[in-house]
N, CA and C of each residue as an Amber inpcrd file, in Angstrom:
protein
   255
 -21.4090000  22.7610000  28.6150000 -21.2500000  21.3170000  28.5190000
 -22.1450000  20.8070000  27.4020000 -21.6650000  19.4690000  26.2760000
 -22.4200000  19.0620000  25.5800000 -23.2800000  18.3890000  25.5820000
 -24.4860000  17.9740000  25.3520000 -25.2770000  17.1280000  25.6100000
 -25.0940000  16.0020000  24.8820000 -25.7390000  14.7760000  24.9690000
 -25.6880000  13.4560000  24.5020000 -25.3940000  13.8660000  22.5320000
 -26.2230000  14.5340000  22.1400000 -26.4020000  14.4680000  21.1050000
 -25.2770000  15.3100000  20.0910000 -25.0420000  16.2010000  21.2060000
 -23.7940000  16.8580000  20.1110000 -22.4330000  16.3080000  20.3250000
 -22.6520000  15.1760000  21.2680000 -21.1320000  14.4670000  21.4590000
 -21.2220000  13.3590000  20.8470000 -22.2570000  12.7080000  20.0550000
 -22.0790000  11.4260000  19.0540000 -21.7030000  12.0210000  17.6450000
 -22.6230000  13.6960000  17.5610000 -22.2470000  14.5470000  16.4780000
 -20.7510000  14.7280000  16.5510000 -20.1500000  14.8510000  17.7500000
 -18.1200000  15.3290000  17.5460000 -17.8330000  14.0170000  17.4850000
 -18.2560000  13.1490000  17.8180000 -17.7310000  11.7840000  17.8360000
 -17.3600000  11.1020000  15.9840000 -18.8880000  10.9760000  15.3150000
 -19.0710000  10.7000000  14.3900000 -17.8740000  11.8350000  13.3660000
 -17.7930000  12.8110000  13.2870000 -17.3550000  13.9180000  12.4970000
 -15.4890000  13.6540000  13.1440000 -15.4930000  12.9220000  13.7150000
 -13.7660000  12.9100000  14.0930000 -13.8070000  11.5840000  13.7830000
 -14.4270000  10.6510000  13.2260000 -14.1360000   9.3420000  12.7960000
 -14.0400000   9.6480000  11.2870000 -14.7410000  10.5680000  10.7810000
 -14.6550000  11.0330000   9.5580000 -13.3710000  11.4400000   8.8260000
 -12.7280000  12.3960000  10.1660000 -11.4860000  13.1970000   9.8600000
 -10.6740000  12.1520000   9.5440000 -10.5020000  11.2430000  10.7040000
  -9.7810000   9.8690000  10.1910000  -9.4240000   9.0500000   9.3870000
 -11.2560000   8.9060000   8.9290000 -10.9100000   8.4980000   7.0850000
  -9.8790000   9.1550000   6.2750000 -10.4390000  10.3280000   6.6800000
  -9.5570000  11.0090000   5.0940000  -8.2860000  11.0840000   5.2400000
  -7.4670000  10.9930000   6.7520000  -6.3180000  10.7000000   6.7460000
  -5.8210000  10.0270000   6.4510000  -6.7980000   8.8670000   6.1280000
  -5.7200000   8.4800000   6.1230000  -4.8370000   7.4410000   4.4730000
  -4.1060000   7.2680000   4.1070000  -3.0880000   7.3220000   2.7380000
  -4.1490000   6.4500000   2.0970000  -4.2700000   6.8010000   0.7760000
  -4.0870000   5.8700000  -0.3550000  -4.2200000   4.3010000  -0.3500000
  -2.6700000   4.1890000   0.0290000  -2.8360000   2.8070000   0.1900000
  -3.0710000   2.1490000   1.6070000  -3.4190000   2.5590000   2.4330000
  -4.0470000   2.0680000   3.1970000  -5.7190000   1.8340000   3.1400000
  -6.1300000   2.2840000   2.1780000  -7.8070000   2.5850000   1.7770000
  -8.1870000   0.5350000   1.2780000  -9.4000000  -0.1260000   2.2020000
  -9.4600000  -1.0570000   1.4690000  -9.6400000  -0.8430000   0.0430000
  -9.3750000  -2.1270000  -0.6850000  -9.5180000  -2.4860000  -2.3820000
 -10.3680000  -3.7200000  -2.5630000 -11.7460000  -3.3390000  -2.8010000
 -12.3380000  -3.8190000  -3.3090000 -11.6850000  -5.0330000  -4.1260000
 -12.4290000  -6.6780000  -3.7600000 -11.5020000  -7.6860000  -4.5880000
 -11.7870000  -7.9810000  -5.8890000 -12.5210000  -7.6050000  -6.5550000
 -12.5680000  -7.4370000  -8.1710000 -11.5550000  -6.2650000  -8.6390000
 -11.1750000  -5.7350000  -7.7760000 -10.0160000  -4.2210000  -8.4440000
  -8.9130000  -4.9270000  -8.5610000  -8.3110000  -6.0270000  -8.0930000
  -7.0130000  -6.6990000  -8.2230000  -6.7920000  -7.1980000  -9.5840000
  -5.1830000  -6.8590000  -9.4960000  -4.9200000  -8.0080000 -11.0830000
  -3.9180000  -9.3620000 -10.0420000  -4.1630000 -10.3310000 -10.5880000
  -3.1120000 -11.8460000 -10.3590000  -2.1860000 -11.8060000 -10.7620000
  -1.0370000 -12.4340000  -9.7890000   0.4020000 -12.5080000 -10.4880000
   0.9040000 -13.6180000 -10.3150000   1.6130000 -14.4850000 -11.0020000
   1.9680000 -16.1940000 -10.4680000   3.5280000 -15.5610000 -10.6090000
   4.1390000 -16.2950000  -9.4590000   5.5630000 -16.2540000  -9.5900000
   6.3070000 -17.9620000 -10.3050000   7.1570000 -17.2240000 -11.2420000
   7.8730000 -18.3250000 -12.0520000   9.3240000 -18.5130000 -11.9760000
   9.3390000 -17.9080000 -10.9330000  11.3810000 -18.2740000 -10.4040000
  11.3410000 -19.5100000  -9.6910000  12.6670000 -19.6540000  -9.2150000
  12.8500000 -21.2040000  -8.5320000  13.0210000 -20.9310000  -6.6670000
  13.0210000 -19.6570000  -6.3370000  13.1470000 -19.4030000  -4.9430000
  12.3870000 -19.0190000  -4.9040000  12.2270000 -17.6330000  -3.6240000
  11.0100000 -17.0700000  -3.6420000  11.3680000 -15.3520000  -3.5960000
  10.3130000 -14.7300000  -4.1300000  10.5840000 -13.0840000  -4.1970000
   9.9790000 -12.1260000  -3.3080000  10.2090000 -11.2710000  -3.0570000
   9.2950000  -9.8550000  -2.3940000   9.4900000  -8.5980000  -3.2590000
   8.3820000  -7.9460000  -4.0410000   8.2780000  -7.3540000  -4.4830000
   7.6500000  -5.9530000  -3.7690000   8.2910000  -4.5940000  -3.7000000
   7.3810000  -3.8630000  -3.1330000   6.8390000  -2.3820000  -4.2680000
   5.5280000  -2.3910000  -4.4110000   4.6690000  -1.6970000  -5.1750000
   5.1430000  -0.2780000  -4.8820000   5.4680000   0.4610000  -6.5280000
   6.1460000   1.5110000  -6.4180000   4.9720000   2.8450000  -5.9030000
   3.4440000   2.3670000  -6.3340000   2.5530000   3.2490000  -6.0470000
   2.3180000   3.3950000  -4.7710000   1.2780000   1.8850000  -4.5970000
   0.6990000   1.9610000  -3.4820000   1.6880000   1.5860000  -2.3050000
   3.1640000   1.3600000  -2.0900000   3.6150000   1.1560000  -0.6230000
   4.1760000  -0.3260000  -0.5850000   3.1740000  -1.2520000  -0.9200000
   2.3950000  -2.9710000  -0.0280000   3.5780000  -3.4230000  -0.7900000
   3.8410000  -4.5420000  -0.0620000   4.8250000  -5.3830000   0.0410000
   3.9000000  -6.6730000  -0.8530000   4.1820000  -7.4010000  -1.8980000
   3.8360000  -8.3400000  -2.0900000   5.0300000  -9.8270000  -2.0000000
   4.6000000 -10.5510000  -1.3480000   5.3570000 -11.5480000  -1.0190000
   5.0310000 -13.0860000  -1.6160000   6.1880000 -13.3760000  -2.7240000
   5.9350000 -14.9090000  -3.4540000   6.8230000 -15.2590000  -2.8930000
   5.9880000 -16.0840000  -2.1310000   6.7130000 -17.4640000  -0.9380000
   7.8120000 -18.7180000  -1.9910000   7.4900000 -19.3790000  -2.9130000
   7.4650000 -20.5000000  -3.8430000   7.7730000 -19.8320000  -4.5440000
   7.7210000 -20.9110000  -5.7520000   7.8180000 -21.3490000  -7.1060000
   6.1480000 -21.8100000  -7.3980000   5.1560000 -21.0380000  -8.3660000
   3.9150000 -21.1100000  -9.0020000   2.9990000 -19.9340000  -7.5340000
   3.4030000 -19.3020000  -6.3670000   2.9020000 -19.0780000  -5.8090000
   2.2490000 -17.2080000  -6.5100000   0.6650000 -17.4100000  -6.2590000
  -0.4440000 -16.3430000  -6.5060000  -0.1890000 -15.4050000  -5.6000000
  -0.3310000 -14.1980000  -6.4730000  -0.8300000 -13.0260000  -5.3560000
  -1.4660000 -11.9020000  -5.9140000  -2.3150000 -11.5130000  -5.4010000
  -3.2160000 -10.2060000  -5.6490000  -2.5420000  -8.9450000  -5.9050000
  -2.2280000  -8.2400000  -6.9180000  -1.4770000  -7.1100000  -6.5190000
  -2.7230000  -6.2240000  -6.9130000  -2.2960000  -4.7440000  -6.4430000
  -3.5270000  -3.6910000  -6.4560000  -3.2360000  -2.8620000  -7.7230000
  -4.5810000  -2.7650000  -8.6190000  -3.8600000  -2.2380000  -9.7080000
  -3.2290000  -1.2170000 -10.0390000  -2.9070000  -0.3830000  -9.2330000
  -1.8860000   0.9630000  -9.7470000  -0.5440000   0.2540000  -9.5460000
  -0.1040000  -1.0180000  -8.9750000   1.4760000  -1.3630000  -9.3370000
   1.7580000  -2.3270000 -10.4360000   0.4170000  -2.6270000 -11.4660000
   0.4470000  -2.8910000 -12.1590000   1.4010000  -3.1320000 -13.2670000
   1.9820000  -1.8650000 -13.7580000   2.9510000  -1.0010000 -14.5550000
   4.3610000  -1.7430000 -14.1250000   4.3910000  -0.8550000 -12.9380000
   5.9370000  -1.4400000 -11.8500000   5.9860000  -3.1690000 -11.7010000
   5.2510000  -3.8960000 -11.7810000   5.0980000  -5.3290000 -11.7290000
   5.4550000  -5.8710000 -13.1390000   4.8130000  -5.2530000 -14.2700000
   5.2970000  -5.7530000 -15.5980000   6.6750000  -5.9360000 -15.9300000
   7.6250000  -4.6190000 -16.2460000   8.6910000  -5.4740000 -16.4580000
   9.9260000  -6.4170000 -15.4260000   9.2650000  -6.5230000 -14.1860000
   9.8720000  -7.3670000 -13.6340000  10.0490000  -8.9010000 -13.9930000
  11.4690000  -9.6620000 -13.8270000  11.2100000 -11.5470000 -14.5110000
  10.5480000 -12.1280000 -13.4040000  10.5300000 -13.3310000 -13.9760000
   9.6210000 -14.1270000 -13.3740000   8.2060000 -13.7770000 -12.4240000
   7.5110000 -13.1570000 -12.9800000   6.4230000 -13.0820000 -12.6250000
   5.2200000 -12.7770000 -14.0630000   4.2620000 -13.6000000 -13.9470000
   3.2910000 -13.6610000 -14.9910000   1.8120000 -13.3950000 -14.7200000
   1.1680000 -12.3920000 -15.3350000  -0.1060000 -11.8750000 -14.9960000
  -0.8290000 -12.8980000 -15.3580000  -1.8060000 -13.5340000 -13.8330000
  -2.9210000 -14.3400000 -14.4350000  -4.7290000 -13.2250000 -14.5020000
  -4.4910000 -12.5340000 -13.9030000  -5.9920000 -12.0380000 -14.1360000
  -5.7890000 -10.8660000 -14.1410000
């Protein structure tokens, strides 16, 4: 049987394993890593990022959204949408 101490040790070391499971884009992103995107159509769009997975959703007409920069690329030649940051 384990004692106190080697079961916070299996404890800690299987929260670990977890991390690394888990994808890419599920990993937070730091909010200086984002680029801005303003949407410039007259309805509204959903765009989904060819890298990371995420669904980005422009509700409006002028409406912001954070995209993560590896869909960067895949976001450019799409219309109506304009990089603000």
């Amino acid at each position: 049987m384990a004692c106190c101490g080697q079961k916070r040790a299996l404890a800690a070391a299987n929260g670990r394993a977890v991390e690394a499971q888990r994808s890419e884009a599920q990993r937070p992103r730091p909010a200086s890593r984002v680029a801005l995107y303003q949407y410039t159509g007259t309805t509204g769009m959903t765009v989904l990022g060819r890298v990371s997975g995420l669904k980005y959703r422009f509700g409006q007409p002028g409406a912001t959204v954070q995209v993560d920069p590896r869909d960067v690329a895949s976001m450019a030649g799409l219309p109506n949408l304009r990089r603000l940051g």
